[in-house]
BAFI-3210 file (N, C-alpha, C; in Angstrom, 3 decimals, decimal comma, padded with zeros to 6 digits):
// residues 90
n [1|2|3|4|5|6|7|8|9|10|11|12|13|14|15|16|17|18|19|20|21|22|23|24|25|26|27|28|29|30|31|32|33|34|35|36|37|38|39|40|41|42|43|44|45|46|47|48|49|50|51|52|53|54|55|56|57|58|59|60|61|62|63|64|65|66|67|68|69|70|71|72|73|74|75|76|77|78|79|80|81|82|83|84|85|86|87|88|89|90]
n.u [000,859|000,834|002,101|001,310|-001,889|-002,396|-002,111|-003,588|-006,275|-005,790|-006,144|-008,866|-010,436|-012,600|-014,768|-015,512|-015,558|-017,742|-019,953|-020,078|-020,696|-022,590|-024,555|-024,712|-023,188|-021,320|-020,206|-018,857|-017,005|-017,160|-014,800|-013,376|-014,687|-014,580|-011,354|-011,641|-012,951|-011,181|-008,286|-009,729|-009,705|-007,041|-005,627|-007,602|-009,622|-009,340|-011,585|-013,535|-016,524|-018,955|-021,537|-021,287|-022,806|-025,112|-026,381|-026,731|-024,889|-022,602|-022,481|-021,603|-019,652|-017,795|-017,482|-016,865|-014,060|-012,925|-013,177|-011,118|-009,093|-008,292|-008,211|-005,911|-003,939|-004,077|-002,167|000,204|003,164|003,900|005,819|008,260|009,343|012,196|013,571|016,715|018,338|021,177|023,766|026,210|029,147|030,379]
n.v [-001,176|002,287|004,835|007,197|006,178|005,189|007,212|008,696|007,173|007,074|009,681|010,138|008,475|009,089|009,553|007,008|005,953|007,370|006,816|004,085|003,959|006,542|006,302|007,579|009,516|012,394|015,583|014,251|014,683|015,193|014,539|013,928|011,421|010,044|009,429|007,622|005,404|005,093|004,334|001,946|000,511|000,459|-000,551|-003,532|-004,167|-003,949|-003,701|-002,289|-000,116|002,595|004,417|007,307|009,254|008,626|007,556|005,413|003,709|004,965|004,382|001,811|001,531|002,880|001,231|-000,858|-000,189|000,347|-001,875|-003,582|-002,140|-002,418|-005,251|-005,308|-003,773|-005,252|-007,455|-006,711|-006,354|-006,000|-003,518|-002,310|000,421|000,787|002,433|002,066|003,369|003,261|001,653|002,313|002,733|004,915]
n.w [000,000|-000,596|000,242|000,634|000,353|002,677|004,506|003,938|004,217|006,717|007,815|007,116|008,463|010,732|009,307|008,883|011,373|012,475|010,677|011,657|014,690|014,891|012,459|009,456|007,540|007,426|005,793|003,622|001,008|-002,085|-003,436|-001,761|-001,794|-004,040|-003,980|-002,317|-003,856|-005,467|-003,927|-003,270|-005,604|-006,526|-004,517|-003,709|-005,407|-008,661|-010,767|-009,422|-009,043|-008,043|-007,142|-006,854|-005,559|-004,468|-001,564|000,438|-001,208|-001,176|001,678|002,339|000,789|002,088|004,590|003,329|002,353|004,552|005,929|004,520|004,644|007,497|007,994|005,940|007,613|009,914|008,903|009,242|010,179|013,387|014,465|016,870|018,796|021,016|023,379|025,990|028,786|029,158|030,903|031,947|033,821|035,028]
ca.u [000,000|001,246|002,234|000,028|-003,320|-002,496|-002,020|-005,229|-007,404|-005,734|-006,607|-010,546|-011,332|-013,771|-015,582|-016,077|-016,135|-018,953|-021,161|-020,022|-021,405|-024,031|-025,001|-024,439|-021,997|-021,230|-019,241|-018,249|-017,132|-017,233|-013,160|-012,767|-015,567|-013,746|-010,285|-011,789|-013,338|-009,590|-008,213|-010,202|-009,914|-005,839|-005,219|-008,081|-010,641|-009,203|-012,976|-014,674|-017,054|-020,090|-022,239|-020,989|-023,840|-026,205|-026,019|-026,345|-024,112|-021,157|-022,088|-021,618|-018,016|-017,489|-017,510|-015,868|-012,564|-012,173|-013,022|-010,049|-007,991|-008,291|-007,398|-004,574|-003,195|-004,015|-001,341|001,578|004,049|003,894|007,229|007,884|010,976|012,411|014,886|017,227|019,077|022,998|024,013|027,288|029,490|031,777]
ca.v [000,000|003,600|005,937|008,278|006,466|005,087|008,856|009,399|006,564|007,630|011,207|010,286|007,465|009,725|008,952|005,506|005,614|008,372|005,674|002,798|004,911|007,340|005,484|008,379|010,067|013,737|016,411|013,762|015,899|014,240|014,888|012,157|009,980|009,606|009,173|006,134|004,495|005,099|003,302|000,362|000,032|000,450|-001,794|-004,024|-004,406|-003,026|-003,558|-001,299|001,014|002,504|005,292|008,044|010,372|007,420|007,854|003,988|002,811|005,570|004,340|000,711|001,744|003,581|000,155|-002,050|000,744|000,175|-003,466|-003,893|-001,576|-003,126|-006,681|-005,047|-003,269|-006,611|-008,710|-006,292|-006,597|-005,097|-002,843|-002,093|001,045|001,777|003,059|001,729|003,837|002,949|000,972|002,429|002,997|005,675]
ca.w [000,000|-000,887|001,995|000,829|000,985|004,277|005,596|003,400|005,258|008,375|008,014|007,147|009,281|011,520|008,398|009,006|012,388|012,579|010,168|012,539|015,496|014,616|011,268|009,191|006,958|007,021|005,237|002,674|-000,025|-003,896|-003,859|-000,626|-001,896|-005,767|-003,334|-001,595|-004,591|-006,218|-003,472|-003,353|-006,978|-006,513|-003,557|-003,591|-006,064|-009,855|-011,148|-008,100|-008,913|-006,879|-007,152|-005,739|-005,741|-004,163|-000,136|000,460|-001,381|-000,536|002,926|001,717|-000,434|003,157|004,951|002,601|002,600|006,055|005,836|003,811|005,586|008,989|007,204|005,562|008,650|011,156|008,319|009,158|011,623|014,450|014,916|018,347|019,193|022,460|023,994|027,079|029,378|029,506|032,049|031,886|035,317|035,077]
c.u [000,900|000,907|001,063|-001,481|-003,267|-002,574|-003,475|-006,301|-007,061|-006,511|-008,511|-010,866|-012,023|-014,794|-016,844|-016,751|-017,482|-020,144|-021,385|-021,078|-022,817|-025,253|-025,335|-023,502|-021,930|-020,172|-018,634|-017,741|-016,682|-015,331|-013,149|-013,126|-014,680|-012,387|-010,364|-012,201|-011,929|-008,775|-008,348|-009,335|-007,789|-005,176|-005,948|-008,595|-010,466|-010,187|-013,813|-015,084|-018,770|-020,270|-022,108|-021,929|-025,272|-025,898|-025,590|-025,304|-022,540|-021,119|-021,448|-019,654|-017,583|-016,575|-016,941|-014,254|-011,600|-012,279|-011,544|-009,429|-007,864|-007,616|-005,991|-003,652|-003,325|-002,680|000,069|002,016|003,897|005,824|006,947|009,499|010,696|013,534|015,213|018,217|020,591|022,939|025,702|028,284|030,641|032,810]
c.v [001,233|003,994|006,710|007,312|005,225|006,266|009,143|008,418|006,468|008,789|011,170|009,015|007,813|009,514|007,678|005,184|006,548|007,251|004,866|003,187|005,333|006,664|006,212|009,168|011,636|014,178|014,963|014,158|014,717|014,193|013,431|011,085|009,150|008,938|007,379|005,082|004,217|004,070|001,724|000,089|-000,063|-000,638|-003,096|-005,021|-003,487|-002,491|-002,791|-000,560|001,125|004,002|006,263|009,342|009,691|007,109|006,831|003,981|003,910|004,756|002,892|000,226|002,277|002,254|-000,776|-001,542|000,145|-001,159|-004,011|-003,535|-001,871|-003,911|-006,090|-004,840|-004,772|-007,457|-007,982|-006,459|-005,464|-004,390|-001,857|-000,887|001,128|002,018|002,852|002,702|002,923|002,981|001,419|002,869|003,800|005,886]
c.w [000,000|000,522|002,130|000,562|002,301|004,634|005,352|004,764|006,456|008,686|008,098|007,587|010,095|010,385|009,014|010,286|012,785|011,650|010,961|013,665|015,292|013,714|010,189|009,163|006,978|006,854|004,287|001,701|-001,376|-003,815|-003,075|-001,175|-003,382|-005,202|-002,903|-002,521|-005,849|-005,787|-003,383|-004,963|-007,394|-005,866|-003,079|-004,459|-007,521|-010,132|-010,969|-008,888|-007,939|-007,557|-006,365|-005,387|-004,524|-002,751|000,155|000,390|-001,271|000,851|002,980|001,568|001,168|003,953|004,464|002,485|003,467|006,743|005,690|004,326|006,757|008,691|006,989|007,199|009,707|010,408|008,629|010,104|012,213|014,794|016,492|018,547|020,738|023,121|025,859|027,697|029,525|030,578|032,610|033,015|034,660|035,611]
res [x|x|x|x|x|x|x|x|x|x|x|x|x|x|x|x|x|x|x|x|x|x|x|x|x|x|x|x|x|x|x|x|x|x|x|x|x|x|x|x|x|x|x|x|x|x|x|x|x|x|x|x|x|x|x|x|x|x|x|x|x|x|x|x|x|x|x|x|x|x|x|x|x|x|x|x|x|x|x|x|x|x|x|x|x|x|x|x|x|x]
***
């Protein structure tokens, strides 16, 4: 997956989770919604298309995004940093 639409479906996952929740989408703007059906259709599903005008089924294309993107993100490794203080005796 490209950096940039991880940052992207980082940046608008209040999206998803505001459907998950409330059950209802707002401020969607036609720019994001074309973004997410790009996505899919990049890292998923070449074929995808959906109706982006058609409340449903954005909410639908909404849900299957972040379907996928969960999956994806659960198959990666987990990277773990941290940092040890020196033990060092002077």
């Amino acid at each position: 997956m490209t950096p940039e639409n991880i940052q992207f479906l980082n940046d608008n996952r209040h999206h998803h989770e505001t459907l998950i929740k409330a059950f209802y989408l707002r401020s969607l703007s036609s720019e994001v919604r074309t973004r997410m059906q790009e996505i899919i259709r990049q890292e998923w599903e070449p074929g995808y298309h959906t109706d982006l005008w058609c409340g449903p089924c954005v909410s639908d294309m909404v849900l299957k995004l972040y379907r996928h993107y969960d999956e994806w993100l659960a198959q990666q490794p987990v990277t773990v940093q941290a940092s040890f203080p020196s033990n060092k005796s002077e």
